[in-house]
N, C-alpha and C positions, 0 to 999 in steps of 0.2 A: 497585600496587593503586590503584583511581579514588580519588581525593577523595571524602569524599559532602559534600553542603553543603545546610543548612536557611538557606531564606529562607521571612521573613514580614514581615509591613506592619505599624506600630502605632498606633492614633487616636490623642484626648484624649480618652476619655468614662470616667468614672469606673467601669470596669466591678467588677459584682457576683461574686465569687466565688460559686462551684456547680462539680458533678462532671462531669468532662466522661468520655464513656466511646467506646467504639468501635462504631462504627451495627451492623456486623456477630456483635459478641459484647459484652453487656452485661457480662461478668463482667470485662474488661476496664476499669479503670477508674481514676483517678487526681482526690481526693476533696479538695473543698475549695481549689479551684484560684482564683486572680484571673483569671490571664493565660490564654489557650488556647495559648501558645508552651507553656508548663510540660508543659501536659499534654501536647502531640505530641511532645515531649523526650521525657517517661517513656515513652508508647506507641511512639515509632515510632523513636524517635534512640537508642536504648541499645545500637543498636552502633556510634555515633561512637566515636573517640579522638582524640587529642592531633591527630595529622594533618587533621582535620576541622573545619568550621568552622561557624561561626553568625551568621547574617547579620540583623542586624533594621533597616528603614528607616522612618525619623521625618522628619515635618516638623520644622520648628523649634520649634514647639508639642508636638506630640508626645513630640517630645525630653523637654523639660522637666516636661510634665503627669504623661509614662507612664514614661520612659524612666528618668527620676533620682528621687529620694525626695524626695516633700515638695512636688511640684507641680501637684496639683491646684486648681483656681479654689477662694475660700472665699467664701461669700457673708458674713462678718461679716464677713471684714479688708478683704475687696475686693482682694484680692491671689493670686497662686496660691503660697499655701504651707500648703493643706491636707494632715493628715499621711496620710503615701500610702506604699508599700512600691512600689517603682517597680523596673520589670523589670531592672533593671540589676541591683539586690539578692537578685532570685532568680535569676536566672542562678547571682551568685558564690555563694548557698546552695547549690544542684543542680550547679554545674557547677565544683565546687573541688578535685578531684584534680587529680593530675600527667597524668594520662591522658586528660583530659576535653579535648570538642573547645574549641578557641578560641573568641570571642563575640563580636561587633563593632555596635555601633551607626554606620549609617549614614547621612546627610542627603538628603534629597528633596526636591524643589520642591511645593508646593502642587499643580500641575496644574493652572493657570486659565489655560494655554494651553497654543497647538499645539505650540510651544516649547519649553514644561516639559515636556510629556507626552515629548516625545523625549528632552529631560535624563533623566528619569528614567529613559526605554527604556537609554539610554547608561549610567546609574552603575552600574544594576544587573546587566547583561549584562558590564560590565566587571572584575568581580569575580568572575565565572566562567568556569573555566581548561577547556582541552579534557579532556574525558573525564569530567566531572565526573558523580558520580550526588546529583540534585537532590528535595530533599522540597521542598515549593511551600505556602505558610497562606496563604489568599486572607479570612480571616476578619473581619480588619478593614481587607483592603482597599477603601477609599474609591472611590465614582464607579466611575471609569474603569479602576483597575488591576484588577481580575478579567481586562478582556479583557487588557488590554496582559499580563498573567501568560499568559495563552494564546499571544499571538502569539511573547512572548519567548520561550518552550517552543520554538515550530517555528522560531525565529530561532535560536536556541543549537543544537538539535538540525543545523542544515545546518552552521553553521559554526564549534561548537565540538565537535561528537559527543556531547552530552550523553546520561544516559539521565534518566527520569523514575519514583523509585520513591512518590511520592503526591502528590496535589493535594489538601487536605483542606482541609476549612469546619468550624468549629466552631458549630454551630444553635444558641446561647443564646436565640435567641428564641423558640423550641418552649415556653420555660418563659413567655411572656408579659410584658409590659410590666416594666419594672424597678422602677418601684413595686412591683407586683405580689411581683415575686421577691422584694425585700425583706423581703417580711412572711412567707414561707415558711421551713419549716423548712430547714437545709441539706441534709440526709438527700433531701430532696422534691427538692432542686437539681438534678436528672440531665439534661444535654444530650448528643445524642452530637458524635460529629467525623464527618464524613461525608467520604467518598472520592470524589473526583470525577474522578479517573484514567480511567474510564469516556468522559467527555465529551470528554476530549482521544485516548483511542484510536479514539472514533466520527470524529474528527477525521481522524487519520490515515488509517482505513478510507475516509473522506471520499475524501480527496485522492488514495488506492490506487487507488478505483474510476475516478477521474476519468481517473489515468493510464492506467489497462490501457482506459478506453472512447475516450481520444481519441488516444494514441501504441501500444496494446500491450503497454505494459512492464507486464510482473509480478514483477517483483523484490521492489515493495513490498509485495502481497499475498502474496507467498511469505513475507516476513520476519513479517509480521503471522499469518498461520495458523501459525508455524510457532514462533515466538519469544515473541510479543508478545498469547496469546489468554487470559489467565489474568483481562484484567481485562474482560473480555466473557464469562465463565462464571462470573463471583463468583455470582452466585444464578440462574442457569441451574440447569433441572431435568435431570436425564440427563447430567450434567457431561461423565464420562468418554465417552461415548457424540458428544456433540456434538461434543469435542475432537479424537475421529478421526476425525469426519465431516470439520471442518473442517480440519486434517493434511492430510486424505487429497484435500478439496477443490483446497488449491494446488498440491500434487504433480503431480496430472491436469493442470489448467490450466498448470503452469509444465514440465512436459516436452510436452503441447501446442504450446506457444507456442516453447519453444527448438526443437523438431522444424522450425516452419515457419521460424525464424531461421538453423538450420544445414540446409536442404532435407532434409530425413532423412525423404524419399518412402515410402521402404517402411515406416517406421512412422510417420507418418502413414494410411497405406492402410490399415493395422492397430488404428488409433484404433477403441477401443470407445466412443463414443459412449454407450451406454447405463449405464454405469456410472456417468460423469458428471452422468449426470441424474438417476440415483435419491438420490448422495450430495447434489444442491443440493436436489432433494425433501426429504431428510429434515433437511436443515440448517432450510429454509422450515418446517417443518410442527412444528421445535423451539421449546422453550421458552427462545428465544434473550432472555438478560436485556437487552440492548440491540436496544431491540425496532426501531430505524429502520434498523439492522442488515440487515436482510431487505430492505427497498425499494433498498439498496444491492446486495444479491444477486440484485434481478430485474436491475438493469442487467449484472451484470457476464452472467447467464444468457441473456440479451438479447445480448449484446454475441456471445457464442459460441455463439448458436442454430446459426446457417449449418454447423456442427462435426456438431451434433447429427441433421440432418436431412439427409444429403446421401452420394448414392453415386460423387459424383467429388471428396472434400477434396482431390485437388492441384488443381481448379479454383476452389473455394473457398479453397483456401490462398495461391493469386496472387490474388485476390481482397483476401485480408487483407494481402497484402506490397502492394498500390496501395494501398491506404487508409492506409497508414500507413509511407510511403514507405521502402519493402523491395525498390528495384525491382531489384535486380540477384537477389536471392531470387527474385523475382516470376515474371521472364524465365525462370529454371533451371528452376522449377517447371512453367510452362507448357509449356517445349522437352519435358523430362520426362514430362511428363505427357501429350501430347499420344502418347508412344512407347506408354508402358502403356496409355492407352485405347483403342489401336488393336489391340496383341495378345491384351486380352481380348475384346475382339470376334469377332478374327480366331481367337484359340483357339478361342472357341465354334461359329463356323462350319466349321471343319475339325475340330475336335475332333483336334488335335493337342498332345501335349505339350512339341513346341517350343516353343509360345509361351507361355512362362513370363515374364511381366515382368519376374520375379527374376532372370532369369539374363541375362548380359551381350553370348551368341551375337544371342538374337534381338533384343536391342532394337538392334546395330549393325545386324542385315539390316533395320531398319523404317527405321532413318535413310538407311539405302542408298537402298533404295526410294523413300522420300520425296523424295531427293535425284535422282535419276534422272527422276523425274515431273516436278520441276519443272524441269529443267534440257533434257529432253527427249534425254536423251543413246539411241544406240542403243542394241541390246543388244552389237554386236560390239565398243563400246568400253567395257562392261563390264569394266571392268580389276580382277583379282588375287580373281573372285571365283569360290566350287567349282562345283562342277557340281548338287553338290545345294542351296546357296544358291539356281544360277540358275534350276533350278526352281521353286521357291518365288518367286522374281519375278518370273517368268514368270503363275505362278497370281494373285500379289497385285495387280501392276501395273495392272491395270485395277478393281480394287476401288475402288469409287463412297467409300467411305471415307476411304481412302489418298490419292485422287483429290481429295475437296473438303481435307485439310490439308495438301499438298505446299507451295502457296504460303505461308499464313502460315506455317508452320513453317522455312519457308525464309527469310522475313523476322525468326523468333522468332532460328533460330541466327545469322545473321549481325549480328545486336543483341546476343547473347549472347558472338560472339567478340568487338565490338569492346569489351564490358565489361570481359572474360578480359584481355585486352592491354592494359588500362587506359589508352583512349585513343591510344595511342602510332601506332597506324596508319591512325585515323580523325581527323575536324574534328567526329564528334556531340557536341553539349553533354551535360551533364546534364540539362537540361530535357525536352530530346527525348527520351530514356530513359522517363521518366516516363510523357511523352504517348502514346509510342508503346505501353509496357506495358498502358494503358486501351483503347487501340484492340486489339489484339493480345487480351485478354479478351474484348472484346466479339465478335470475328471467329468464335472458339474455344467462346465459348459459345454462339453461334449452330448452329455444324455440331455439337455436343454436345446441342444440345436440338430436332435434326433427327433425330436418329440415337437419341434418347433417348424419342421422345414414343409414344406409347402408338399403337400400329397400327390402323385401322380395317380392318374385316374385312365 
């Protein structure tokens, strides 16, 4: 089972005890507190055990003011041995069973350089073992460490596999200046702890979107709709309802995107397009509680328009294997595809049920054909083919169609086999693969949007 591990930061300020409770249910609540450690302990730690640990880091001030008893600055003595119940001490009160997790006070550098700020990146991250599940009190963290807590999050998460089950702030100053609270009754003390787990999942979602707009991958917005959506519906209205919008969101998207990683032409060609866009419709038009959330769903919506709008996706789909260098996909696609757009054509003008792009007869007699044009071979050396194929090549052979894609198709497969052979019988680099795939689209989309554009009459 993971570790779970609480870390938190601790000042000097002589903090005011008050009730700290939970932003999401007031009834929640842990009454009369100094420290806000105590109370995320009782709220959120109360299924640590003995295997579990507690991590609290102090300056060297810190230490002494907050950490041990009795050191608070006093302004009579001029000394810090103001009496003080110092976190050390409530720990062992709250945390003195045989069961209870471990408890450690640890040292930090002030942070008044670039140097410290890394020590401390280093002590802290070092204390944390792979797999660990991390609660995070950023409440009295000082300056700087709010972000570096963020950054450590996505530094642990690559190379220790951490998970993240809270980021929490405790808002004492909701109740106003500490004079102020002073003079209030306790009862009146009510601050909540606020969850911020939100802000580092927009994070993530961040970083998802970036990937699937600049490389493709949606792994990470599969795991996030999929695993990781519970803290982008805390106060979403229509919970259940948004939650299988957004499920249902990266299922489309991620057998989408593996279709065009493993060519899987016929479904692709299948792609219902329309259903993907009423589910981002209805995600946009929710009462999404992470509301930046949405501007992140126009890009990714944006990014997979070309899907939504288009009656040739294998020529869109090499399209997105160039862009995002898939080019040996890219090349299949196109050979492929260049087969099927010529038998629905060609079905349509014969109105013949031969030319099934589904079935495996006619897309070899298109390659034949194709191959015979560009090769200029006769028909008597037409070798090992029937008599009712030869018909049929006889009829197509001169189809203005078949006619203008004999040659790139014939430069498509011979780039295609030297991929197949993995170099072994060619000198093309890699590079050239690439460059030749972009010209090869742009050839293919040319005789596609000649044959495609609307007739004058």
């Amino acid at each position: 089972m993971a570790r779970k591990v609480f870390i938190s930061f601790l000042g000097t300020n002589n903090y005011v005890p008050c009730n700290y409770f939970i932003e999401k249910d007031t009834t929640q609540k842990v009454s009369n507190v100094k420290y806000v450690q105590e109370a995320i302990i009782k709220l959120f730690c109360n299924d640590f055990t003995q295997n579990d640990v507690i991590f609290t880091f102090t300056t060297s001030l810190a230490h002494q003011m907050n950490y041990l008893d009795n050191g608070q600055w006093n302004n009579k003595s001029q000394q810090y041995d103001l009496p003080n119940i110092g976190l050390q001490t409530v720990y062992k009160n709250i945390l003195g069973t045989s069961n209870s997790p471990k408890y450690q006070s640890l040292p930090i550098k002030e942070g008044f350089s670039e140097n410290e700020i890394w020590e401390i990146f280093e002590t802290v991250s070092s204390v944390i073992e792979n797999g660990d599940e991390l609660i995070l009190d950023i409440t009295h963290a000082f300056r700087f460490l709010p972000m570096l807590g963020v950054t450590l999050i996505d530094f642990l998460r690559v190379t220790k596999n951490i998970s993240v089950k809270g980021v929490f702030y405790g808002a004492f100053e909701k109740l106003g200046v500490q004079a102020k609270v002073l003079n209030m009754p306790i009862e009146e003390r009510n601050a909540p702890i606020i969850n911020l787990l939100s802000l580092i999942e927009l994070q993530r979602w961040t970083q998802a979107a970036n990937n699937f707009q600049q490389y493709g991958f949606i792994d990470d917005i599969l795991e996030l709709t999929n695993k990781n959506i519970k803290p982008i519906l805390a106060k979403s209205q229509g919970r259940d309802e948004l939650s299988q919008n957004l499920r249902s969101f990266g299922t489309i998207i991620d057998t989408l995107i593996k279709n065009i990683f493993t060519n899987r032409g016929k479904s692709l060609k299948e792609f219902n397009s329309e259903v993907l866009k009423k589910n981002i419709s209805n995600i946009e038009s929710s009462d999404l509680f992470i509301k930046p959330l949405k501007s992140l769903f126009t890009i990714i919506k944006t990014k997979i328009s070309p899907f939504n709008n288009t009656k040739e996706i294998w020529l869109d789909s090499a399209k997105w294997c160039s862009n995002h260098n898939l080019t040996q996909q890219g090349i299949t696609q196109l050979q492929e595809g260049i087969i099927t757009y010529i038998l629905e054509k060609v079905k349509l003008t014969y109105d013949d049920s031969f030319y099934d792009c589904y079935l495996e007869k006619p897309r070899v007699l298109i390659s034949k054909i194709l191959n015979i044009i560009e090769k200029k071979t006769d028909e008597e050396n037409w070798k090992g083919i029937s008599l009712e194929d030869k018909r049929r090549i006889q009829i197509l052979i001169n189809h203005p169609l078949i006619i203008d894609f004999a040659s790139i198709f014939a430069k498509i497969t011979s780039c295609r086999n030297d991929i197949q052979h993995s170099g072994y019988v060619s000198n093309a680099n890699s590079q050239s693969f690439k460059v030749n795939l972009q010209s090869f689209i742009k050839h293919v989309d040319d005789i596609v949007q000649k044959y495609d554009a609307p007739q004058s009459h």
